[in-house]
LOPA-959399 format. One record per residue (C-alpha): x, y, z; residue in one letter; residue number from 1. Coordinates in nm, 3 decimals. Layout:
<rs>
(r (X; Y; Z); 'a'; NUM)
...
</rs>
This chain:
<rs>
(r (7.777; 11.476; 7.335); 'x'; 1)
(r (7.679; 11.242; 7.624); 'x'; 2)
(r (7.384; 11.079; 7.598); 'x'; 3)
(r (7.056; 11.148; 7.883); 'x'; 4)
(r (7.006; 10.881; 8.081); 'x'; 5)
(r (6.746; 10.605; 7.977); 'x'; 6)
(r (6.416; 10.721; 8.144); 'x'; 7)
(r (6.212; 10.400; 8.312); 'x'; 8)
(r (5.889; 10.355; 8.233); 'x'; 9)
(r (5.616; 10.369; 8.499); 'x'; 10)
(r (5.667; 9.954; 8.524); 'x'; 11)
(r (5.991; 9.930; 8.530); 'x'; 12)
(r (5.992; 10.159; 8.839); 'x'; 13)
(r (5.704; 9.944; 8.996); 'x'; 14)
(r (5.908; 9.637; 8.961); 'x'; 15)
(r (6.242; 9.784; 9.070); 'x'; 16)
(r (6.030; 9.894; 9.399); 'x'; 17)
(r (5.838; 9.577; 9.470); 'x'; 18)
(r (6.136; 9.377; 9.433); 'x'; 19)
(r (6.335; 9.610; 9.675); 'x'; 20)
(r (6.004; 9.571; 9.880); 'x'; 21)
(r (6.046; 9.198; 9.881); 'x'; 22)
(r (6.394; 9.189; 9.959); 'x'; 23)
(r (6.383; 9.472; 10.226); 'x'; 24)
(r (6.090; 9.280; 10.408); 'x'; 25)
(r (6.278; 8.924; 10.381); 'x'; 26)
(r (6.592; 9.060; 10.540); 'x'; 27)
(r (6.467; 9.265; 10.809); 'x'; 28)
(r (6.154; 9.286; 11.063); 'x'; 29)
(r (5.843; 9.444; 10.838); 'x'; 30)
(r (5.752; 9.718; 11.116); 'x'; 31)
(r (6.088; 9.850; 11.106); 'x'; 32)
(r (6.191; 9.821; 10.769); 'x'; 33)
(r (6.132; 10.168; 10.605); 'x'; 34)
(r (5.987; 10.297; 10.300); 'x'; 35)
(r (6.350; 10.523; 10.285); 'x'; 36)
(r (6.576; 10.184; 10.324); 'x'; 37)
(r (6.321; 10.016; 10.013); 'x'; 38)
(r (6.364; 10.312; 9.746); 'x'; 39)
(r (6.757; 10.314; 9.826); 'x'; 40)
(r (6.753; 9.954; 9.751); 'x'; 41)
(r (6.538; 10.043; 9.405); 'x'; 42)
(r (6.816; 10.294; 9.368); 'x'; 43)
(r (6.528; 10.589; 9.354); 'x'; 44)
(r (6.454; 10.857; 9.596); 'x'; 45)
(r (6.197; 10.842; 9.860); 'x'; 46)
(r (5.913; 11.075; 9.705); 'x'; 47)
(r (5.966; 10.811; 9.367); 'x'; 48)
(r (5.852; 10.552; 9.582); 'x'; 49)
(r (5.544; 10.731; 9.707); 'x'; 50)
(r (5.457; 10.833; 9.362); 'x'; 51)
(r (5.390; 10.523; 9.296); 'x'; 52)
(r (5.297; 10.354; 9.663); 'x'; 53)
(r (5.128; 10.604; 9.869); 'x'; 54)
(r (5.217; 10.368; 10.185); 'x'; 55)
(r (5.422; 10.098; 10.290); 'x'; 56)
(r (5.130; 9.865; 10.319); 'x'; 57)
(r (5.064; 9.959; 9.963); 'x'; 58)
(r (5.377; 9.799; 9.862); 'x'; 59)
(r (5.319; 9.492; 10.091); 'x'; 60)
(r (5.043; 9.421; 9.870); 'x'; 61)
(r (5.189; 9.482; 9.573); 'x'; 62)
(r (5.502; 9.346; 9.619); 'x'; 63)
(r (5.390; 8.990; 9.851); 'x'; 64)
(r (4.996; 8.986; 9.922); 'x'; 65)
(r (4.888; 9.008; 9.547); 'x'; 66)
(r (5.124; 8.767; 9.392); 'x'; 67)
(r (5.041; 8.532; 9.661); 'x'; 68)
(r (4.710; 8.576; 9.563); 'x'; 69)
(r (4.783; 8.526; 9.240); 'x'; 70)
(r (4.960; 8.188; 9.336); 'x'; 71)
(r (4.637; 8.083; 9.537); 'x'; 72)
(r (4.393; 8.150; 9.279); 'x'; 73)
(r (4.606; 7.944; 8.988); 'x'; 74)
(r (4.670; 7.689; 9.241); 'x'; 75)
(r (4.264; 7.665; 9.307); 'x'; 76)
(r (4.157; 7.653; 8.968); 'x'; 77)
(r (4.427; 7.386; 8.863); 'x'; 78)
(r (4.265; 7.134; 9.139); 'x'; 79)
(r (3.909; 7.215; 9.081); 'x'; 80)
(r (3.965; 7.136; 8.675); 'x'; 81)
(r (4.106; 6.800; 8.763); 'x'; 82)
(r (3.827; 6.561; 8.740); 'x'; 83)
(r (4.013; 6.340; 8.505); 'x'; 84)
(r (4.275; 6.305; 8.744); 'x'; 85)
(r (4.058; 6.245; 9.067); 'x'; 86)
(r (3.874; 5.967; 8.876); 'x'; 87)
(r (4.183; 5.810; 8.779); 'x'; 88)
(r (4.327; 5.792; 9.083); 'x'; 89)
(r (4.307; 5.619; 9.449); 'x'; 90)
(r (4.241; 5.906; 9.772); 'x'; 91)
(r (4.576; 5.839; 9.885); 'x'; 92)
(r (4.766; 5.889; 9.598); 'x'; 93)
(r (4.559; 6.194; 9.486); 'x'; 94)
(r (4.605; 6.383; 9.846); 'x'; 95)
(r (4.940; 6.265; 9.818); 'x'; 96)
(r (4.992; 6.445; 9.482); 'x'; 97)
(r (4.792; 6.751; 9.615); 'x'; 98)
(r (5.029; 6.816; 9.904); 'x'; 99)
(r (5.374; 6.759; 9.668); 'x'; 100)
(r (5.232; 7.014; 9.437); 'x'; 101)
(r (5.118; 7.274; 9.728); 'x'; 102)
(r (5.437; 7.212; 9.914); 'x'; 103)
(r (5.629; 7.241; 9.575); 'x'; 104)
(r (5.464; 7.565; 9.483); 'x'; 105)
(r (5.498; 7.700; 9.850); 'x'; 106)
(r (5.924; 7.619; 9.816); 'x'; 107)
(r (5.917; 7.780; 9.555); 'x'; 108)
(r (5.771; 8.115; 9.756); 'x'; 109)
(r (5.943; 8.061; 10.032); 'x'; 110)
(r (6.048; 8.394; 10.082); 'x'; 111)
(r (5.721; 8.589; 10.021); 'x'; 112)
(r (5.552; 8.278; 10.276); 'x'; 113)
(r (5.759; 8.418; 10.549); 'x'; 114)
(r (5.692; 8.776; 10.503); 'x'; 115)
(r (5.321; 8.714; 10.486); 'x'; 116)
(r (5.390; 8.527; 10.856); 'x'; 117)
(r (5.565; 8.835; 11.020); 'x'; 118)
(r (5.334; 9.103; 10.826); 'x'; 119)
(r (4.982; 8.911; 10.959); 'x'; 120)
(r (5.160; 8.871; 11.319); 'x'; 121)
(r (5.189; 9.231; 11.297); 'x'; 122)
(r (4.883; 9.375; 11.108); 'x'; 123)
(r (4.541; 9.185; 11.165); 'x'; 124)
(r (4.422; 9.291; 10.880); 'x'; 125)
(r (4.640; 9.103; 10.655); 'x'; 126)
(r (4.595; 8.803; 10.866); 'x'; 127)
(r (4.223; 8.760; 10.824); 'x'; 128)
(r (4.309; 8.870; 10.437); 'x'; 129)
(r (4.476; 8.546; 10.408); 'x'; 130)
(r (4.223; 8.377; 10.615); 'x'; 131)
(r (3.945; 8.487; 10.343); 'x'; 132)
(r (4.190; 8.361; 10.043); 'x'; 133)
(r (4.288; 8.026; 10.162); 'x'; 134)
(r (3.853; 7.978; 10.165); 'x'; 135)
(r (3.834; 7.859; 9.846); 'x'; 136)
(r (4.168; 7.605; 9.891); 'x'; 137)
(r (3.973; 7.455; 10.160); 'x'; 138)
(r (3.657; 7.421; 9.929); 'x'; 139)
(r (3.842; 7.284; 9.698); 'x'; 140)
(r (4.030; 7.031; 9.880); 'x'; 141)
(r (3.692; 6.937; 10.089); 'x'; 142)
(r (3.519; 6.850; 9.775); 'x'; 143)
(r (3.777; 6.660; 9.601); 'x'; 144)
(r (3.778; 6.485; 9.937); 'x'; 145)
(r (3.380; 6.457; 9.911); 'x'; 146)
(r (3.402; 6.255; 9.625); 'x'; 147)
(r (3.549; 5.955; 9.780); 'x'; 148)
(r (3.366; 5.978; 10.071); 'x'; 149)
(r (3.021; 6.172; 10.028); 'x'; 150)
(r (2.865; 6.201; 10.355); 'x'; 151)
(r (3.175; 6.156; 10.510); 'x'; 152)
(r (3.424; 6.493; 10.414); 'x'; 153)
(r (3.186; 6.742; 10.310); 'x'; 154)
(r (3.044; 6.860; 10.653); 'x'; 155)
(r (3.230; 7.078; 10.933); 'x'; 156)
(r (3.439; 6.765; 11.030); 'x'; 157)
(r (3.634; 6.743; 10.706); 'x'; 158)
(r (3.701; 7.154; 10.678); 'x'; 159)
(r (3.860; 7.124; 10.993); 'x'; 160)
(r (4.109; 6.834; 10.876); 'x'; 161)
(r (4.198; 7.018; 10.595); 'x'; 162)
(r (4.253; 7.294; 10.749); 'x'; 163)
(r (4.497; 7.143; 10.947); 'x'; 164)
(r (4.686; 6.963; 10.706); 'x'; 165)
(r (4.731; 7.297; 10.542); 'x'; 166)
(r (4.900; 7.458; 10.825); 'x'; 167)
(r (5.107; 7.109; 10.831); 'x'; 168)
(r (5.251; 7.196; 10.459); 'x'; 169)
(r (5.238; 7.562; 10.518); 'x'; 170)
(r (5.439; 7.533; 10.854); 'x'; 171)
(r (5.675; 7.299; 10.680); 'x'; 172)
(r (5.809; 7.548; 10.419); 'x'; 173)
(r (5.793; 7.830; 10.655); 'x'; 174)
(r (5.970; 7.678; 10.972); 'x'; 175)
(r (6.134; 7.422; 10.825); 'x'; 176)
(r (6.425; 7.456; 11.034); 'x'; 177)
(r (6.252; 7.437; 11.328); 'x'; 178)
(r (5.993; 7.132; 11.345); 'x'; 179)
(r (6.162; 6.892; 11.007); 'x'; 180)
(r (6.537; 6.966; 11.034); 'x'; 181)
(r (6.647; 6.665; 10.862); 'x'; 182)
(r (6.396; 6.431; 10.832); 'x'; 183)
(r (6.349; 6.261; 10.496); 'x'; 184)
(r (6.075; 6.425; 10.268); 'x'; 185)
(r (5.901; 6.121; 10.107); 'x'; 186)
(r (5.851; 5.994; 10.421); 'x'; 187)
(r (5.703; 6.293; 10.597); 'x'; 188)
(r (5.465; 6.379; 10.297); 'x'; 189)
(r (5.344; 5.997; 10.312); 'x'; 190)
(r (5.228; 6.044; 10.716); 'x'; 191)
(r (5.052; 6.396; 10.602); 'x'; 192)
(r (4.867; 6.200; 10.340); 'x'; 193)
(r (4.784; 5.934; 10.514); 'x'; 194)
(r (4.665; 6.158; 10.834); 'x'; 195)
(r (4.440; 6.354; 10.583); 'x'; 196)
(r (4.284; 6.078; 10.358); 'x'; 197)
(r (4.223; 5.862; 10.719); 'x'; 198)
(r (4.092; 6.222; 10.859); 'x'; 199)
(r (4.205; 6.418; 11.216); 'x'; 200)
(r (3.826; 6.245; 11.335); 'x'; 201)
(r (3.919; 5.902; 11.328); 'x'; 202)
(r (4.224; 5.985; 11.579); 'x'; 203)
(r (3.994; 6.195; 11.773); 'x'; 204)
(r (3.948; 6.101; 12.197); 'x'; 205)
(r (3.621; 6.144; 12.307); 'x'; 206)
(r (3.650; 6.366; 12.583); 'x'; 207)
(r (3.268; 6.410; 12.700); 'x'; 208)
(r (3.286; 6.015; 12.791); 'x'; 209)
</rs>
C-alpha cells in the first residue's frame, strides 16, 4: 500500500513561503513579482499561500522586514552592553570595530538589504518603517560616541554624522558594485572611521560667511 504523503506542519509551510518570498523578491522587481510566481516557487498553490499571508506585503514582512528587525534589535543591544569594551578601547579603534561588525552583519544580509531598498522606493510606508528602526542604532552609536566627547557628540550635530556614516556602510553592501568596485576594504573602512570619530562638522564650510 503506498504511503500518504507527509503533511507539513503550519511552520514548515511558513518557511517554505517566506523563503520563496525572499528569493522571488531578490530576483525580480517587488511590484511585479506575484503572490502566484512565490507559492509555485514554495511548490504550494496560491490559496495555501493566502492561508497563511493574507497579502503580499504580509509576506514582505515576514519574510525580509521582521528578520531585519530582528538583526537591528540584536545588533543594538550587543553595542549598548559593551561598556567593557568602550572603556578599553581608543574612539578610533572602537568606531572602527563598530563599522566591521555592522558592515559584516549587513554582508551577511545582503540579499534581504536590497529588497528592503526596492520595497521602501516603492511603498513609503516601509521606508519610514525602517526610518523608525534604525532610531535606536543612531542612539546607540551617538552615545557611545558621547562618551569620548560629552558635549561634543550628543547634540543634533553628532546624529547627523552618524547618520551619515550609516548610509556610508549601508550603501556599501547594497551598491557595492557601483561606488567601491575594487577598492581595498581595510583601507576604505579606515577613511569611514576616521571621517566619523573626526565628525562630518569639522569638514563643514561655513556658508553664511
Amino acid at each position: 500500500m503506498a504511503r500518504s504523503p507527509t503533511r507539513r506542519s503550519t511552520e514548515e509551510v511558513k518557511a517554505l513561503l517566506t523563503e520563496a518570498a525572499l528569493e522571488a523578491f531578490a530576483a525580480g522587481d517587488f511590484e511585479r513579482t506575484t503572490t502566484r510566481a512565490i507559492a509555485g516557487r514554495a511548490g504550494v498553490v496560491e490559496s495555501v499561500l493566502f492561508r497563511h499571508f493574507p497579502t503580499k506585503n504580509a509576506l514582505l514582512a515576514a519574510a525580509v522586514i521582521q528578520p531585519f528587525e530582528r538583526f537591528l534589535g540584536d545588533f543594538r543591544a550587543a553595542w549598548e552592553s559593551s561598556n567593557e569594551r568602550v572603556a578599553a578601547e581608543t574612539p578610533g579603534v572602537l568606531i572602527r570595530e563598530f563599522i566591521v561588525d555592522l558592515h559584516a552583519n549587513l554582508v551577511r544580509r545582503r540579499e534581504i538589504l536590497r529588497v528592503l531598498i526596492a520595497a521602501a522606493a516603492s511603498d513609503p510606508s516601509v521606508a519610514a518603517d525602517m526610518g523608525r528602526q534604525l532610531q535606536p542604532i543612531v542612539a546607540a552609536l551617538t552615545g557611545i560616541s558621547s562618551r569620548y566627547r560629552p558635549g561634543e557628540l550628543g547634540g543634533r550635530q553628532s546624529e547627523t554624522d552618524i547618520r551619515v556614516i550609516l548610509a556610508m556602510v549601508t550603501a556599501l553592501v547594497g551598491l557595492e558594485e557601483w561606488f567601491v568596485p575594487g577598492i581595498e576594504y581595510d583601507s576604505l573602512i579606515d577613511d569611514i572611521a576616521s571621517l566619523l570619530v573626526g565628525g562630518l562638522s569639522a569638514r563643514r564650510i561655513d556658508t553664511l560667511h
